[in-house]
C-alpha positions in Angstrom: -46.6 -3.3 16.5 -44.5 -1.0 14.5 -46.1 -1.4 11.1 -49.7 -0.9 13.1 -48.4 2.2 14.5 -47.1 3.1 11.0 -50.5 2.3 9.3 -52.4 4.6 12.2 -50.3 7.9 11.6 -50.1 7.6 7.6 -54.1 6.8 7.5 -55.7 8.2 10.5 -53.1 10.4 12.8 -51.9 8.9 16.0 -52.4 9.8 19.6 -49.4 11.4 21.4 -48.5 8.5 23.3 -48.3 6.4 20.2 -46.7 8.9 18.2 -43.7 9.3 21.2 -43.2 5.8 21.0 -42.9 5.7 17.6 -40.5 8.2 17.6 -38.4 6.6 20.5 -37.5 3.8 17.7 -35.1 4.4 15.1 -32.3 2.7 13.5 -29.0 3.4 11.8 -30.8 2.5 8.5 -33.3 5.3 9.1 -32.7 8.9 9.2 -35.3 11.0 10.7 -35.9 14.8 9.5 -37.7 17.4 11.4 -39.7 20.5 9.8 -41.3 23.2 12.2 -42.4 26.9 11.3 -41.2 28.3 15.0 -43.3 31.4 14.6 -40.2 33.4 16.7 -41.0 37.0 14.3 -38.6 39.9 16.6 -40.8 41.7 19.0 -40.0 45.0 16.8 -41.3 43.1 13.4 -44.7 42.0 14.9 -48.0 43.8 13.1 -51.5 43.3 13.8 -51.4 40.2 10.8 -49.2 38.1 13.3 -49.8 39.7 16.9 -50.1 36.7 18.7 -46.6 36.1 18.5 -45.8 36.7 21.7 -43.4 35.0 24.4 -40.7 34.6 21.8 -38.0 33.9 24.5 -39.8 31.6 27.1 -41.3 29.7 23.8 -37.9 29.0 22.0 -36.6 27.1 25.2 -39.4 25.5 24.5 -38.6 24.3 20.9 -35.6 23.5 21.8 -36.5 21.0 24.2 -38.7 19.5 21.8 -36.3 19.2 19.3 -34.1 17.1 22.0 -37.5 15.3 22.4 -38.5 14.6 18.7 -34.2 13.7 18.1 -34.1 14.2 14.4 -31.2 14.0 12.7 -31.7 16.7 10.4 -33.9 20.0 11.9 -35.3 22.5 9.4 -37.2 25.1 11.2 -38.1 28.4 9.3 -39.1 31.8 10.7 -35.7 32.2 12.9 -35.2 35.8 12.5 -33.0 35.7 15.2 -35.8 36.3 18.2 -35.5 32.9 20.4 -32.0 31.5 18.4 -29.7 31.4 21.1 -32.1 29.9 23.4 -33.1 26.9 20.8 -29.1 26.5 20.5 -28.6 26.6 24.2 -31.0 23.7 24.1 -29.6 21.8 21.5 -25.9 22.2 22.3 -24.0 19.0 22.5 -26.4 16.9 20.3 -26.9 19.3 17.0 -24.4 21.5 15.0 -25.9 24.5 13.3 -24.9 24.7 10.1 -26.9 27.6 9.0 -24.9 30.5 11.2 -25.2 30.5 15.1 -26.8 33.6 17.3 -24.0 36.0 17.5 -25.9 38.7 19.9 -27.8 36.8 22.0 -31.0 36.7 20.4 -31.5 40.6 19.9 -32.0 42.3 17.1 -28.8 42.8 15.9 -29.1 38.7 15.2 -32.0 39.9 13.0 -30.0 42.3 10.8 -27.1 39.6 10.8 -29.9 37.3 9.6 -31.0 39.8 6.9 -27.3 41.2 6.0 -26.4 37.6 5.2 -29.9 36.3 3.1 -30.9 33.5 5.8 -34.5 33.6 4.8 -35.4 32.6 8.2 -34.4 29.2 7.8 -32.1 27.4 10.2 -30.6 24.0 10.0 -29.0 22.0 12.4 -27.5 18.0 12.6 -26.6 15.4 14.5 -22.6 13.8 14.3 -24.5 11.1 12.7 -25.3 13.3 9.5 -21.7 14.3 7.3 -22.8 17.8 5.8 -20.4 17.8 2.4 -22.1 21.2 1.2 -24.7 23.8 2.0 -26.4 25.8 -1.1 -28.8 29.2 -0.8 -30.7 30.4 -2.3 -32.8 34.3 -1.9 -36.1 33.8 -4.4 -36.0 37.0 -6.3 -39.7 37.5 -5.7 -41.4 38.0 -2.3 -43.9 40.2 -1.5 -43.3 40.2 1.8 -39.9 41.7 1.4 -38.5 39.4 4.3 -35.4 37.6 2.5 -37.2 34.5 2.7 -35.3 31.9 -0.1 -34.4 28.4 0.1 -31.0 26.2 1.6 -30.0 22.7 0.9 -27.8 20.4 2.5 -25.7 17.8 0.9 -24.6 14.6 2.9 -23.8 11.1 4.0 -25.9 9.5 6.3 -24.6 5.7 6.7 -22.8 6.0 3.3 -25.8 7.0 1.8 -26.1 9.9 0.0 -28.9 12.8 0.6 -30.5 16.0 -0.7 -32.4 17.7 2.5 -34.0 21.5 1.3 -36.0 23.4 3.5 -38.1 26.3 2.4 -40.7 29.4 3.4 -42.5 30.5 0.4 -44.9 33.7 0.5 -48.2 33.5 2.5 -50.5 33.9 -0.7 -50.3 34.1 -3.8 -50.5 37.7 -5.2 -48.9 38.9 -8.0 -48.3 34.7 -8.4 -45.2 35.2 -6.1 -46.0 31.6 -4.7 -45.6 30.2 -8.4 -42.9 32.0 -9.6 -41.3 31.3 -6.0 -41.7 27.0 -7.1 -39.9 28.0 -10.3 -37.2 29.2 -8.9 -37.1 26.2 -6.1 -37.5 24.0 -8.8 -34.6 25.3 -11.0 -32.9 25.7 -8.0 -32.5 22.5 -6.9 -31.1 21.5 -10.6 -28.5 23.4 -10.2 -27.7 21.8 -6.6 -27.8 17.8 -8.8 -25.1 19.5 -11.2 -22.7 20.1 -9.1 -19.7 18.6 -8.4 -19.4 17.6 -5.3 -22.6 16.0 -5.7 -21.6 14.1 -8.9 -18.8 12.8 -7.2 -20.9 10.9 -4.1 -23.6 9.3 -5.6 -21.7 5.6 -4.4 -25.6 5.0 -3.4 -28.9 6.9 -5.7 -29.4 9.8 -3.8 -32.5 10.3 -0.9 -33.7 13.3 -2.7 -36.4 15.0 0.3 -37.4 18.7 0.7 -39.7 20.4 3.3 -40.8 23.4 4.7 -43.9 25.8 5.2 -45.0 26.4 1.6 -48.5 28.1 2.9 -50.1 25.9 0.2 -52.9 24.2 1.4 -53.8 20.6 0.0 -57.6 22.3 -1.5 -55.1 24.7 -3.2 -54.8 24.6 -7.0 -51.9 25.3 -6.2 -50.7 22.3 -4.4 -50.4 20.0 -7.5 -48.2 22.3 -8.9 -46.2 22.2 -5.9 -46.0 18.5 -6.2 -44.8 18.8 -9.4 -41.9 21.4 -9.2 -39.9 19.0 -7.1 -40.1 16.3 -9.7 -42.5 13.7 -11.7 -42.4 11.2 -9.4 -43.0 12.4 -6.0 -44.1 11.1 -2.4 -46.3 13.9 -0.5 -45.4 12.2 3.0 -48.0 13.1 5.3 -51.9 12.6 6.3 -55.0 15.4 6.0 -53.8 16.3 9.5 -53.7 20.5 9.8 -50.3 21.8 10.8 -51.0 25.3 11.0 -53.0 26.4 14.5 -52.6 30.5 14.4 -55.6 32.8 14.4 -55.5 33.5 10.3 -58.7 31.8 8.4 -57.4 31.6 5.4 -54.9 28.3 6.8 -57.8 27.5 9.7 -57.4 23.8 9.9 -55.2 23.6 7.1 -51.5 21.5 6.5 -49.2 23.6 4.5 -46.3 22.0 6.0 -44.8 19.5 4.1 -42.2 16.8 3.4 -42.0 15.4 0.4 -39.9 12.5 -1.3 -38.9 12.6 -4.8 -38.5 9.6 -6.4 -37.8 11.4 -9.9 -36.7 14.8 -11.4 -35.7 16.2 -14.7 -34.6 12.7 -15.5 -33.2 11.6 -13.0 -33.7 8.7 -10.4 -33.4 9.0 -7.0 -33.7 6.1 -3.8 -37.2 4.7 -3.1 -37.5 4.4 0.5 -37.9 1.2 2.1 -41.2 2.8 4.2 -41.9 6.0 5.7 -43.1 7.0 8.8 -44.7 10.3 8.7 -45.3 12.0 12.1 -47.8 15.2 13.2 -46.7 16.3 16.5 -50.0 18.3 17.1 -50.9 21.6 18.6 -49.2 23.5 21.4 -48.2 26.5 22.6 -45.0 26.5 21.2 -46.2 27.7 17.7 -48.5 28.7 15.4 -47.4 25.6 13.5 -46.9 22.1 14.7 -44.2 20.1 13.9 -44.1 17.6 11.9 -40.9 14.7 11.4 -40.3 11.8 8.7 -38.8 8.5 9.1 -37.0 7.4 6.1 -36.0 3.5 5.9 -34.1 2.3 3.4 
């Protein structure tokens, strides 16, 4: 039943009932990583290009119960400014450690400057006791047009022994003055610099499970996309289906997936684990965001 349910999501997209009983089965061979563009932009920050964000408070209890839902071991969600963090923390308390900086002021904008002050980018991480975080590298891309801080982080781990690479990124919502391509530079050289160090060197008992996802605003007709594909390595797996993933009122992304999570297999010449099977999963539309979720199953 399993590998049916598998072939339905990767090929055609599965219902919600199939996809929340695929999610309800996961072993301790198989880590699961969540990606979700929460869309919580501070009440003060909102302009007529993102005005429907609106209920920031009510609809980051709501992520967070979702997250509790979804039970990834790894959650990457990007646009935390600080607007809705305590709440999603509040949520996931006692099953996830934030690892990216908890809400200091409640969720107000002082949260937001702290956010700023200390080049966040909007990204927020959390993890379950199950995943051993060994380091965490940032990363501010030196180019934005949008002027918002928004950069990259990495975790290193152990998950059952084995060794992973887990980056979550928010790069520029077009490409004007190519920020978006000089942005997958710097993500590329980047996360080179993360494989040199150390730490890393000295835990690869296993080959590394080298994955990285995000909202990269790239759609798939995008010329742009191959070349996303190919700054995270020469042999890559874009885990996902056609499904959309972003639901917000902009046409340029209507009916478009620019959320991804992608498995490299190779990089700069160097191998990395080949998963057993993944199991790709589209959480649909709701109310919760402008984006949907989306979550991977990684076997090995």
């Amino acid at each position: 039943k399993l590998q049916f349910l598998y072939f339905i999501d990767m090929r055609m997209g599965t219902s919600t009932s199939a996809r929340n009983e695929v999610a309800a089965k996961k072993d301790k061979k198989e880590i699961r990583i969540c990606s979700w563009n929460t869309y919580l932009i501070p009440p003060l920050m909102v302009n007529k290009d993102n005005h429907t964000c609106k209920g920031q408070t009510e609809r980051a209890k709501g992520i967070g119960k979702k997250l509790c839902e979804i039970d990834p071991d790894v959650a990457m969600l990007q646009e935390m400014w600080g607007a809705g963090q305590n709440e999603i923390e509040h949520e996931v308390s006692g099953k996830h450690t934030v690892c990216t900086g908890t809400s200091w002021w409640g969720s107000t904008i002082l949260d937001t400057c702290w956010q700023y002050l200390r080049k966040k980018g909007g990204l927020w991480v959390s993890h379950s006791s199950s995943f051993k975080v060994l380091k965490i590298f940032k990363h501010q891309y030196t180019v934005s047009n949008t002027k918002s801080g928004k950069g990259i982080c990495t975790l290193f781990g152990l998950y059952d022994s084995r060794p992973v690479l887990l980056t979550t990124t928010h790069l520029d919502p077009d490409n004007y003055r190519q920020a978006q391509e000089l942005q997958l530079e710097e993500l590329s050289k980047f996360l080179s610099n993360c494989l040199s160090d150390p730490i890393i060197a000295g835990n690869q008992t296993e080959p590394i499970l080298f994955v990285t996802a995000g909202d990269f605003n790239i759609p798939e007709s995008s010329k742009l996309y191959q070349k996303l594909l190919s700054s995270l390595g020469t042999s890559v797996i874009d885990s996902g289906t056609s499904e959309h993933t972003y639901t917000g009122p902009l046409a340029v992304w209507a009916s478009a997936r620019i959320d991804y999570l992608v498995v490299t297999k190779e990089f700069r010449d160097k191998s990395f684990a080949v998963p057993k099977s993944l199991r790709y999963q589209n959480y649909g539309p709701s109310t919760l965001s402008d984006h949907v979720a989306v979550s991977l199953d990684i076997l090995w």
